[in-house]
N, C-alpha and C positions, 0 to 999 in steps of 0.2 A: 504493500500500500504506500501512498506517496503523500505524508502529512506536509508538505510543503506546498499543495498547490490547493490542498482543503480548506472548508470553511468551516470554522469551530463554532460547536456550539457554547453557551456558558452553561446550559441546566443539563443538568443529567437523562440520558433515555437512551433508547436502540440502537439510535444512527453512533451516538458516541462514544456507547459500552463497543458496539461493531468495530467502528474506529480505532480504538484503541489495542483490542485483538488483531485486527489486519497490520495494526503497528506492530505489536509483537512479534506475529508471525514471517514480517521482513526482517525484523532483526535476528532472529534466529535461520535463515536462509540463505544470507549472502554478507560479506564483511561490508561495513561502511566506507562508503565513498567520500573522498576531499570534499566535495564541493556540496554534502550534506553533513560535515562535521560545519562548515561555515553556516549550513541553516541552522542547526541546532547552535550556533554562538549566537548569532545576531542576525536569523531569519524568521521565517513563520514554522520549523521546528522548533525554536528557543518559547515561543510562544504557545508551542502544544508541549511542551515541558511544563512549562509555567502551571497551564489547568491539572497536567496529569500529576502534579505535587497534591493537588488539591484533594484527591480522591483517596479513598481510606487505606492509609498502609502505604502509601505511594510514596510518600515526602522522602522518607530516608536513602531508597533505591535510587529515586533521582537525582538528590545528592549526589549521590556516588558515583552515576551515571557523566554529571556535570564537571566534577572533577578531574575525571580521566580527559574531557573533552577541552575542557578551558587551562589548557597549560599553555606556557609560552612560546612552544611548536607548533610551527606553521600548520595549516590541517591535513595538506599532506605528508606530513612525517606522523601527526595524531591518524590519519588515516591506514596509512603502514604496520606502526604497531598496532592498529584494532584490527588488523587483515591477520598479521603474523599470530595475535591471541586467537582470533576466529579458528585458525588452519590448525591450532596448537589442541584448542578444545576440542571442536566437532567435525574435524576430517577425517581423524582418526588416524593423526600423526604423533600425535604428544604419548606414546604410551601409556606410562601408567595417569600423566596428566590429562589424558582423554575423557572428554563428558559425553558419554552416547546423546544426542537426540532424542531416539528412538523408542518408542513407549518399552517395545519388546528388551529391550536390555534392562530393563525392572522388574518386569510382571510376568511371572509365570516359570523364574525359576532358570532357566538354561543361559540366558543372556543371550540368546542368540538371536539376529535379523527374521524377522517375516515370521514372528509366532502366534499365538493367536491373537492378539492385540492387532497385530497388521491384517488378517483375515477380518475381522470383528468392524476394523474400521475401512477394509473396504466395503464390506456391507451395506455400513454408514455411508459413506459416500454416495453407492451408487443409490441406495436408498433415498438417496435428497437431489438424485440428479444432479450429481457433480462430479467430474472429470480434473486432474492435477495439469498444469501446464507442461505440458511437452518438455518445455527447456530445464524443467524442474523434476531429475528424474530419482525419486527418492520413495523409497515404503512408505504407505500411506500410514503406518504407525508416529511418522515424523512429527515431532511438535509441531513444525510451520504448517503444515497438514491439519492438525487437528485445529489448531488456533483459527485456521481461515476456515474451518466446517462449523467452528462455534460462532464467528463470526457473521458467515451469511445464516444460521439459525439466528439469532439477535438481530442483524439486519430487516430478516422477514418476518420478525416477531411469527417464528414457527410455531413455538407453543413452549409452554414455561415445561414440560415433561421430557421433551426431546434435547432441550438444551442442559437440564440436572440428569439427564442419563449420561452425556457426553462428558460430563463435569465431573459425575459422581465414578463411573465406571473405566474412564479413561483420564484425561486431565489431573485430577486429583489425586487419582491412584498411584502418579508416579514424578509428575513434576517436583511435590517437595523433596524428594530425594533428590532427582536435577539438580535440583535449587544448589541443594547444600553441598554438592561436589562440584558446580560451578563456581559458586560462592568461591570452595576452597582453592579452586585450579585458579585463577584465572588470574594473570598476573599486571590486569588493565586495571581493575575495579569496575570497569563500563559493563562487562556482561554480569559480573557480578551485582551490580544494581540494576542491569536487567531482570535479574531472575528473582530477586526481591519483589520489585514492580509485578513481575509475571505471577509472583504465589499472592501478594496482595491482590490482586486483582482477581484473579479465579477465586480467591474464600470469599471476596463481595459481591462477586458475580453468583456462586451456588447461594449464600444467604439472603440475596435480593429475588430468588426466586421462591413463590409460596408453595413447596412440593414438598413432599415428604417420601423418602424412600423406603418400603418396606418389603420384608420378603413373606412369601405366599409358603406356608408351613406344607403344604402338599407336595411341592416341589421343587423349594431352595431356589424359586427364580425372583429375582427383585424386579420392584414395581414401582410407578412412581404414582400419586395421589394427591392433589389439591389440601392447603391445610383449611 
């Protein structure tokens, strides 16, 4: 998503919970470019910064985010090293300092690509009529994947059940752990108050929805239900 050429809202709703997920979901997909380390200094990113402090749990991530950005290198040398941490974390070069993406490296035990987390969410997708971009060629288990399926659910105000299944069953199942081994790797600060932002953001996104999840005693299958 490209928050430099948007138009902000100030009050909170769909278009801007959406918003901010499709922000995530670039940030976790491709390293920052020079010439969007200058919008996040003093463009219309500095200004989706600004709001995204606002929001619950946000403030301290973005902090940390700001720091790494506002040093007194130019923004293509801030842009290099936020390339060379990107390739460190989630290319799967950094060895032991490598941070999987991928939901399946959490859930389910094995660690390995395409488990059932990556079946389960392509499910999802094609469920909601949605195809990954060609140039973008990664298991639909991927964060940036999951971020931009939660995303257009919120966008289309799909339905407050389809978005706490996504949340409850996927997203949340395994991001805090992301969280805290990105946190730990990362040696920018910037994806690490990324991933802050990312877990603040998903706990007020699940408790701004009115659904309760429970499971059906017959069959161990969880369900969601209006409270």
């Amino acid at each position: 998503m490209s928050v430099y050429s948007a138009r902000f809202s100030e009050s909170p709703g769909p278009a801007w919970n959406a918003m901010i997920a499709e922000w995530l979901a670039g940030l976790f997909m491709a390293p920052v470019l020079a010439d969007v380390v200058t919008s996040y200094r003093v463009g219309l990113a500095a200004r989706f910064l600004d709001l995204l402090a606002d929001e619950p749990g946000c403030e301290a991530g973005v902090l940390r985010m700001r720091s790494a950005l506002m040093t007194e290198d130019p923004p293509v040398t801030v842009a290099r090293k936020l390339a060379a941490a990107f390739t460190l974390l989630f290319d799967g070069v950094g060895g032991p300092h490598t941070v999987s993406p991928y939901e399946s490296a959490y859930v389910g035990g094995s660690g390995r690509l395409f488990g059932s987390p990556a079946a389960e969410m392509d499910r999802l997708l094609r469920q909601s009529d949605v195809s990954t971009d060609g140039a973008f060629r990664e298991p639909p288990d991927h964060l940036s994947i999951e971020l931009a399926l939660l995303a257009r659910l919120t966008r289309q105000d799909a339905g407050h059940q389809a978005q706490a299944a996504l949340l409850d069953d996927h997203l949340l199942s395994w991001v805090p752990n992301f969280a805290d081994r990105c946190g730990n790797a990362d040696p920018t600060g910037f994806y690490a108050g990324a991933v802050g932002v990312l877990t603040a953001f998903l706990t007020a996104q699940r408790a701004s929805l009115p659904v309760r999840r429970h499971t059906i005693p017959a069959t161990g299958v969880a369900s969601c239900r209006p409270e």
